[in-house]
C-alpha positions, 0 to 999 in steps of 0.5 A, a space after each residue: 542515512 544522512 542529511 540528503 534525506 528530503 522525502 519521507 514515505 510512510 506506510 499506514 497500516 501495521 505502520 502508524 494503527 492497525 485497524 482503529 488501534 495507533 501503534 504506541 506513541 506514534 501520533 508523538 512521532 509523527 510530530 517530531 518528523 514534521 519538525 523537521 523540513 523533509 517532505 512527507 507521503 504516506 504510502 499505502 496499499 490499503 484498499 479496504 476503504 476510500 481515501 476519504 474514509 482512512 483520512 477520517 480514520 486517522 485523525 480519529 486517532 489523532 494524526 496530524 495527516 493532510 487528505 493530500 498527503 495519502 497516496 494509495 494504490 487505490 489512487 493507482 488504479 483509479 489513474 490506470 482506469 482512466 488512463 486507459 478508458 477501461 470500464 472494468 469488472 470492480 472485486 474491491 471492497 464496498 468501503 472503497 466504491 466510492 473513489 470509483 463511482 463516476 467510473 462504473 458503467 454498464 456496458 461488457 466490462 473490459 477489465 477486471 480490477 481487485 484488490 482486497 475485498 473479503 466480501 467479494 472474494 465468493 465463488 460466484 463473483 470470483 468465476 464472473 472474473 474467471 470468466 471475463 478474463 478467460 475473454 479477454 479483459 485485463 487483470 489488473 491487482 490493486 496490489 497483491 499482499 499476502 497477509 496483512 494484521 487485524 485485530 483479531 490475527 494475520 489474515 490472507 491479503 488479495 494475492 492468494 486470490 490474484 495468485 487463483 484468477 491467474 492460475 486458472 486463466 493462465 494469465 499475469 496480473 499487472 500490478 499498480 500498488 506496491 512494491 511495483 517501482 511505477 508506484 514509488 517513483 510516482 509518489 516521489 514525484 520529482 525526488 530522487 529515489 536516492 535522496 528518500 527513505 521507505 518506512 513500513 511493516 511488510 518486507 516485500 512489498 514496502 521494503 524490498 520495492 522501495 530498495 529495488 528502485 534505489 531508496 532506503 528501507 526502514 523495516 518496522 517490528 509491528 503489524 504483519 512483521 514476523 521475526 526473520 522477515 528482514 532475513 528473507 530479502 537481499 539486500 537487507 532493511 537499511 534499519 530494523 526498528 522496534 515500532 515507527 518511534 524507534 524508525 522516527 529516533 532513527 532518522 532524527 539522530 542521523 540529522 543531526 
């Protein structure tokens, strides 16, 4: 890492809080980042609820976050939504409805759109994707995570159900979160990947997508982290950090 660092990006979930819990001095951090000139995106495949619901979260638990700085795979799909005049079969959760309801029509859907939505994931609204997908509408994942942290534990992330829908209909699902290079290359807007820096808890889907489209990967102990991770991909994490405040003493020391 060295001074032509200009864009930032940032994982939220396992990153900065899990659930409605921050990660230990992680408000503080955020700070010292903003005193410097980089650019800042926070990145994220979180899908369990609207834009405006985790902006709310977050400066609930006191981050200093602007609305317009969150770029989620929800907003993703929502740009390949429209994009493609799909009107599609939604199994996302009900928290999230809301950046899709000038979407949702009536007529045969044409498409089925999923991300993690554990109130969905049911045989009946499972088979109604079957079965629209076996005639022909597209299958589309918000993002297919393995796991991600709550509270209480690891828990199965949307893979293991896009993983299902395409074993049985003997179809590939197309996916517009991360680690898709789609996804980084447009939250780096005009950046080129080179010249930015990927901090965040999962190794594949955070770390080893930023570094396939040429950025560097700060790989985070916290969240859905489990010792080895950094291990499982090659390359490896540019940085292994303790939690996002050692990730953040990372980058501040190689500015200087």
């Amino acid at each position: 890492m060295n001074k032509q660092i200009k864009t930032i990006l940032i994982d939220l979930s396992g990153t900065l809080h899990i659930d409605n819990l921050a990660i230990s001095g992680a408000q503080e951090a955020l700070c010292r980042l903003r005193s410097t000139d980089k650019k800042i995106k926070f990145v994220t495949n979180t899908t369990k609820e609207s834009k405006n619901v985790l902006y709310n979260r977050l400066k609930n638990l006191g981050f200093d976050i602007k609305k317009e700085e969150i770029f989620s795979s929800l907003a993703a799909a929502r740009q390949t939504i429209i994009k493609r005049c799909l009107n599609p079969y939604l199994l996302i959760d009900s928290a999230a409805m809301e950046d899709f309801e000038d979407l949702i029509k009536t007529e045969k859907h044409d498409s089925v759109v999923i991300g993690l939505a554990p109130e969905k994931f049911n045989y009946d609204d499972l088979n109604n994707a079957f079965r629209l997908i076996l005639n022909g509408a597209s299958l589309i994942a918000i993002h297919e995570g393995r796991y991600y942290k709550r509270p209480d534990g690891l828990s199965l992330g949307p893979g293991a159900f896009v993983k299902g829908l395409e074993y049985a209909t003997n179809t590939k699902a197309e996916i517009v979160g991360k680690p898709s290079a789609e996804f980084f290359k447009a939250a780096l807007e005009d950046i080129s990947p080179e010249e930015a820096i990927m901090i965040g808890d999962d190794v594949k889907d955070d770390i080893a997508g930023a570094m396939a489209v040429g950025m560097r990967g700060i790989l985070v102990q916290t969240g859905k982290y489990r010792p080895g991770d950094e291990d499982t991909i090659t390359p490896s994490p540019t940085k292994v950090c303790k939690s996002f405040v050692e990730a953040v003493d990372e980058i501040l020391n190689s500015l200087k």
